[in-house]
C-alpha positions as a LaTeX table, in Angstrom:
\begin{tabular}{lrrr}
\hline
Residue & $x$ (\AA) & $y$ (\AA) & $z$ (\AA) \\
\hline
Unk1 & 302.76 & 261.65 & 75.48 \\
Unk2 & 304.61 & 260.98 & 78.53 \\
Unk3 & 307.79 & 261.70 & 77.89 \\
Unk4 & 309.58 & 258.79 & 78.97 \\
Unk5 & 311.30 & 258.05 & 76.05 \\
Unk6 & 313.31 & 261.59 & 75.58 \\
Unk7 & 315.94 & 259.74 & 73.51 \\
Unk8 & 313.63 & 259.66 & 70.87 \\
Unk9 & 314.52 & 263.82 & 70.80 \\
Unk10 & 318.07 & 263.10 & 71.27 \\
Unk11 & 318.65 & 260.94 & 68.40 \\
Unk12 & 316.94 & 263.62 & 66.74 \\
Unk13 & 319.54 & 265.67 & 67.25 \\
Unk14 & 321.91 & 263.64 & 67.09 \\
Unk15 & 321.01 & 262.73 & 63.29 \\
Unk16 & 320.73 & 266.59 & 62.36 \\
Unk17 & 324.04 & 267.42 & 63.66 \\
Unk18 & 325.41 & 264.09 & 62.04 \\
Unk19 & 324.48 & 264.97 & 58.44 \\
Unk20 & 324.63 & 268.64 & 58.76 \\
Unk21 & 328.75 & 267.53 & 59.07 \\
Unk22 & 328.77 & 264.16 & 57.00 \\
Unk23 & 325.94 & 265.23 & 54.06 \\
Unk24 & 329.07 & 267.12 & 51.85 \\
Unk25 & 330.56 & 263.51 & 51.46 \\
Unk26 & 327.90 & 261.36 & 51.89 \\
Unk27 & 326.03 & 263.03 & 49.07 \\
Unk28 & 329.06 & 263.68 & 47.31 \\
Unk29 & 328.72 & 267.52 & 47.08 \\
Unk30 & 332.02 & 267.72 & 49.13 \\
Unk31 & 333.38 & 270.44 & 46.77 \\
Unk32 & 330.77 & 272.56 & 47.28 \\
Unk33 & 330.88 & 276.09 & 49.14 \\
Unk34 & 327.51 & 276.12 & 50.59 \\
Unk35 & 327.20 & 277.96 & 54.35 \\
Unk36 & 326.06 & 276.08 & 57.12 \\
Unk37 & 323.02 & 277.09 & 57.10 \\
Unk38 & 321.83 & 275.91 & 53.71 \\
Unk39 & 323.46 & 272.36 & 54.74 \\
Unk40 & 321.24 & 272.78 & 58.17 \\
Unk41 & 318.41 & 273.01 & 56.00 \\
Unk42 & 318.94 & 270.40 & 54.39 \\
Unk43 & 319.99 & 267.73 & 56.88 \\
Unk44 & 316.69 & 268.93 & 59.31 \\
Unk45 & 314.34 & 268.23 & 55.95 \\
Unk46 & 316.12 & 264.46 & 56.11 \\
Unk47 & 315.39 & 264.84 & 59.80 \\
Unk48 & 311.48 & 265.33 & 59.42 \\
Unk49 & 311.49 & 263.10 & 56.77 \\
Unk50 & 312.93 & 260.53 & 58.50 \\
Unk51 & 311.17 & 261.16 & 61.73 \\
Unk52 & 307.40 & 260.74 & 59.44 \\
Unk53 & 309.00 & 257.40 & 58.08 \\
Unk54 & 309.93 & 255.65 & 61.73 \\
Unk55 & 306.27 & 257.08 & 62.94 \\
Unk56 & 304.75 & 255.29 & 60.21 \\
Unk57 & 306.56 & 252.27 & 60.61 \\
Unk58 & 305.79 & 252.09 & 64.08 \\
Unk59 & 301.63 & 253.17 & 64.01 \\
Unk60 & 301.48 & 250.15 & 61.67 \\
Unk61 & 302.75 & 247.90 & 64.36 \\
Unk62 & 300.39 & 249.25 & 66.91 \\
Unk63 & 296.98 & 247.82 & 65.84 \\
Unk64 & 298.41 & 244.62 & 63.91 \\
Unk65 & 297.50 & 241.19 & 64.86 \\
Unk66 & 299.79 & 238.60 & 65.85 \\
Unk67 & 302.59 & 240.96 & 67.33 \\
Unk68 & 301.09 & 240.21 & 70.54 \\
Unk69 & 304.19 & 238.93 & 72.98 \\
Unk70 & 306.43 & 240.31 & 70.26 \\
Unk71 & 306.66 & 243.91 & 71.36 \\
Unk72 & 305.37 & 246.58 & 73.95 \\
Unk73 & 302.77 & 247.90 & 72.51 \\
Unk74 & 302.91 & 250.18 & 75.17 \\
Unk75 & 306.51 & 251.24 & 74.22 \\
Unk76 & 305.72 & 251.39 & 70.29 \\
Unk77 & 302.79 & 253.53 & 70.63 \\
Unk78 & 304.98 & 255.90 & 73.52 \\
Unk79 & 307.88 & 255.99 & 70.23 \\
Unk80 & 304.92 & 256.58 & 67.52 \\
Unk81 & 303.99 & 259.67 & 69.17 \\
Unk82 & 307.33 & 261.12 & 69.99 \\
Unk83 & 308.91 & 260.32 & 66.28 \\
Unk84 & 306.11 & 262.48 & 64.96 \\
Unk85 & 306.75 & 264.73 & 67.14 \\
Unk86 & 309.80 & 264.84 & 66.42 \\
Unk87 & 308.82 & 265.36 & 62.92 \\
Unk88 & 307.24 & 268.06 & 63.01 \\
Unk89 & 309.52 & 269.83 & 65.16 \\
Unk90 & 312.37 & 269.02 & 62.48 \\
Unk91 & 309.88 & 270.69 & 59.84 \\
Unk92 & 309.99 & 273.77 & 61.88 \\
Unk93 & 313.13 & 274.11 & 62.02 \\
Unk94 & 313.52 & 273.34 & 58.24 \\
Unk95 & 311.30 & 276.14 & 57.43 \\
Unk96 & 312.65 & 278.25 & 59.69 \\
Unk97 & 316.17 & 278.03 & 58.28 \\
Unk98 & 315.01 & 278.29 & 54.68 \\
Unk99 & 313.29 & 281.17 & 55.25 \\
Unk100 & 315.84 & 283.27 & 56.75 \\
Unk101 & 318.41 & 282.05 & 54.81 \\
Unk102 & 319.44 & 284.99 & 52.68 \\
Unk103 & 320.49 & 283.11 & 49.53 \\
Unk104 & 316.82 & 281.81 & 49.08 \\
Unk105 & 314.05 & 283.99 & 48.16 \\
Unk106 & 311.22 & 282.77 & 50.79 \\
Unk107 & 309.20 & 284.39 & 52.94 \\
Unk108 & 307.14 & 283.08 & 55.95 \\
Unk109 & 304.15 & 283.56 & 53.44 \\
Unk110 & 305.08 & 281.62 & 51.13 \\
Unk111 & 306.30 & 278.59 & 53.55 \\
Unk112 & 303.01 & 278.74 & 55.22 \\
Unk113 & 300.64 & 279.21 & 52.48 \\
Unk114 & 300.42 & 276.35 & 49.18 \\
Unk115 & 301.13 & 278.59 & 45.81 \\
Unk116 & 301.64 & 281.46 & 47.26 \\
Unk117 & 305.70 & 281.22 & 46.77 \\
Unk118 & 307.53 & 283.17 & 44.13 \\
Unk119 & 310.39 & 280.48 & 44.51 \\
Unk120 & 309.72 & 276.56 & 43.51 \\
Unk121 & 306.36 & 277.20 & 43.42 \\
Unk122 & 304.77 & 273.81 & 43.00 \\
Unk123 & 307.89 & 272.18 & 45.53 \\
Unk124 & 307.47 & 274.80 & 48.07 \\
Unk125 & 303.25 & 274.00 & 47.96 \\
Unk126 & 304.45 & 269.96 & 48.30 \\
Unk127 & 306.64 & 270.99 & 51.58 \\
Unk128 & 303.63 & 273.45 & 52.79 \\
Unk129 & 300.98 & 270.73 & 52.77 \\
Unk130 & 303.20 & 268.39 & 54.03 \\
Unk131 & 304.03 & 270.28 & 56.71 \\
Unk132 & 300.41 & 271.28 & 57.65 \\
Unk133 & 299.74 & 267.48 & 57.22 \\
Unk134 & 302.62 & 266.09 & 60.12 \\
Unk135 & 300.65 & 269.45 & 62.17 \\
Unk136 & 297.80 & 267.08 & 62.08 \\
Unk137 & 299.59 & 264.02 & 62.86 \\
Unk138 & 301.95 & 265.89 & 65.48 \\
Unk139 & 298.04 & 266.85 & 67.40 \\
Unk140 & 295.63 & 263.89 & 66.48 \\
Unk141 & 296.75 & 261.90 & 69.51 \\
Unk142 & 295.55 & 264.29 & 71.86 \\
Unk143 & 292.25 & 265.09 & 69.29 \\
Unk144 & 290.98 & 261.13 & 69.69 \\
Unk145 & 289.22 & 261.69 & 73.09 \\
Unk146 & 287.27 & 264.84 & 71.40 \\
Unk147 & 286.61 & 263.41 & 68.20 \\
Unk148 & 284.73 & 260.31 & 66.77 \\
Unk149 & 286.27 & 257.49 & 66.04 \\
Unk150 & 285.93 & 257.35 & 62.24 \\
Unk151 & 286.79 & 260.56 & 61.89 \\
Unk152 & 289.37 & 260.58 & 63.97 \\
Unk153 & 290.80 & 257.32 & 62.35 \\
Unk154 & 290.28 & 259.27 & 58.94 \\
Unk155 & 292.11 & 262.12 & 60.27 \\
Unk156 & 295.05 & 259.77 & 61.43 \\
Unk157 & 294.88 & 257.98 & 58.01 \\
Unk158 & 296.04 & 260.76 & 56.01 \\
Unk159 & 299.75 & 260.12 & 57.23 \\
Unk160 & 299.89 & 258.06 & 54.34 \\
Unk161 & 299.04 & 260.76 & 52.12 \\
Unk162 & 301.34 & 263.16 & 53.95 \\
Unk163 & 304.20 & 260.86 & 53.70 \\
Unk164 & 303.63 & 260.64 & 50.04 \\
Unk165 & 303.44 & 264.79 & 49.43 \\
Unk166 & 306.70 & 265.06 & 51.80 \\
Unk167 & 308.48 & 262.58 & 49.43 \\
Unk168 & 307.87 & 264.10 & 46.37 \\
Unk169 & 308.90 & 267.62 & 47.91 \\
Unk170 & 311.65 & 266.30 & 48.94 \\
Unk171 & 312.58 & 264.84 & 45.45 \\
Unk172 & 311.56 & 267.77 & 43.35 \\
Unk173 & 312.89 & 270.71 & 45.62 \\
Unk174 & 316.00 & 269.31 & 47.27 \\
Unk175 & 319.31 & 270.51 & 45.30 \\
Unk176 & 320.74 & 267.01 & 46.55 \\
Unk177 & 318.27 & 264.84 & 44.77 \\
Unk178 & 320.07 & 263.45 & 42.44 \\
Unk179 & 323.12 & 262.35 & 44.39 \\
Unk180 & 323.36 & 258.75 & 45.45 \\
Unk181 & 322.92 & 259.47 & 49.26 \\
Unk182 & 319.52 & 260.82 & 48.71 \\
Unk183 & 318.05 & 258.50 & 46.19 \\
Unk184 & 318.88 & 255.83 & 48.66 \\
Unk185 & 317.25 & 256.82 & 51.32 \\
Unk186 & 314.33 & 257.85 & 49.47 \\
Unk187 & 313.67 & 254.56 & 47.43 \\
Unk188 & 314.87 & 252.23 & 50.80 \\
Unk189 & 312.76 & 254.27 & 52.77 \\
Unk190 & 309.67 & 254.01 & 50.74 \\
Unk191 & 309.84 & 250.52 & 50.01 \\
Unk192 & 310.14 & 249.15 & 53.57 \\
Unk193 & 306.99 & 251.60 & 54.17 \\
Unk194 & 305.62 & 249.86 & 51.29 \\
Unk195 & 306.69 & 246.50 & 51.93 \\
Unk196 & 305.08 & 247.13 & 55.65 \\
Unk197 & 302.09 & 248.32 & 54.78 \\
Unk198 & 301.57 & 245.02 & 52.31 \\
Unk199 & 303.00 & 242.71 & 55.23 \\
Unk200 & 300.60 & 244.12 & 57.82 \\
Unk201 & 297.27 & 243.77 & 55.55 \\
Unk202 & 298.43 & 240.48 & 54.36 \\
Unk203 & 299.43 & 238.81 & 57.53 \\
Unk204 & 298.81 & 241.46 & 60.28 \\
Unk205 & 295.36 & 242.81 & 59.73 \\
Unk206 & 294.37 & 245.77 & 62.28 \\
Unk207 & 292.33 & 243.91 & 65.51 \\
Unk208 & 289.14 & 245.07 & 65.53 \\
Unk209 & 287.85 & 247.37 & 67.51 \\
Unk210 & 285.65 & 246.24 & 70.61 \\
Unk211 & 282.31 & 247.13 & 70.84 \\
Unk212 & 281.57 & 249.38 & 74.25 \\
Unk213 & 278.40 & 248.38 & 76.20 \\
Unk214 & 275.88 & 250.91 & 76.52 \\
Unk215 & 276.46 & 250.30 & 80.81 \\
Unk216 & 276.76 & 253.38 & 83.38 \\
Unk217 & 280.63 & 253.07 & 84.36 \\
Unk218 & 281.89 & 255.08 & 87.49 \\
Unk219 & 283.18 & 258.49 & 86.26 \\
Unk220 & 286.57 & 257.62 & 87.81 \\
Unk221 & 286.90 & 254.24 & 85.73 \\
Unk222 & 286.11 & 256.07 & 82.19 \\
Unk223 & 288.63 & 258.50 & 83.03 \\
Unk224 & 291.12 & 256.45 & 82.72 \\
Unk225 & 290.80 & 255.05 & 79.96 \\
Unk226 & 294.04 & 254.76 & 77.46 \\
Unk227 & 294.26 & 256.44 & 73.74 \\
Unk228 & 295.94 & 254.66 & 71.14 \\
Unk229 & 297.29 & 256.49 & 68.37 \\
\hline
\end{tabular}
């Protein structure tokens, strides 16, 4: 990552601050007497959650045929690695929050380790592994060089999978499921991921990857070599 794109981490921020201040209405919990911190909590959990959907949305753009001319691909994969960055820096902050807040009874064990929390049990262990999982993701650009490919492409894969856990923990745990605000960004959220995902494989299938030729190359020319994520 390169770091040329450091709006990505202000409109991060941007977006906490805006729902930590708007979420009472938007969700319609205005009359609520929650402290700030419980509402911080909340809004950086949209934050991550977010932050995993626009990664997503943009890693599928990266390999797909026929975007060629269309975008940067330069620029999408530069924004793919900084939104899940960004991700998993909002989850941080999410756990940190919840577990210090005093009204909930968390501890950093039982954020950090799947069943081991007294409180929500089977939600907290959703919001662990999906946490651990957008680790992974946060890393696995900078693990291609050092890994093989199919592994590594496995390994990259599984943001699928952690997109799935981090929407169900957010659904099952979150005290603000069941207001409007949040059902609608979960179920637009997940179908443009969906509809995506069916566009790319339908009309966009991934290029394939070039086969390298078994010929010595200076060591100066390997070297530089890109990584897409």
């Amino acid at each position: 990552m390169s770091g040329k794109h450091p709006a990505t981490f202000v409109a991060m921020g941007l977006m906490g601050f805006a729902l930590v201040r708007l979420m009472p209405s938007l969700f319609g919990l205005i009359d609520t007497e929650a402290p700030l911190q419980w509402w911080a909590s909340r809004a950086t959990g949209f934050v991550a959650y977010v932050g995993l959907w626009l990664a997503m949305m943009l890693g599928l753009m990266i390999s797909a045929r026929g975007l060629d001319g269309v975008i940067n691909r330069k620029v999408v994969l530069e924004l793919h690695q900084q939104w899940t960055m960004a991700a998993a820096l909002a989850t941080v902050a999410h756990v940190a929050l919840v577990v210090t807040d005093a009204y909930v009874d968390m501890s950093w064990q039982g954020a950090a380790v799947p069943g081991s929390s007294v409180y929500l049990t089977g939600p907290v262990a959703l919001g662990t592994i999906g946490m651990w999982g957008t680790a992974v993701l946060a890393l696995s650009g900078w693990l291609q060089r050092r890994m093989n490919y199919i592994a590594w492409r496995v390994l990259h894969a599984s943001a699928f999978g952690t997109f799935v856990i981090s929407l169900a923990h957010g659904v099952v745990s979150g005290t603000d499921s069941g207001t409007l605000g949040a059902q609608a960004t979960y179920v637009v959220t997940a179908s443009l991921l969906i509809g995506a995902i069916v566009f790319r494989v339908l009309y966009f299938p991934a290029k394939p990857k070039k086969a390298v030729k078994a010929t010595a190359q200076p060591e100066s020319a390997s070297s530089s070599e890109g990584v897409a994520a």
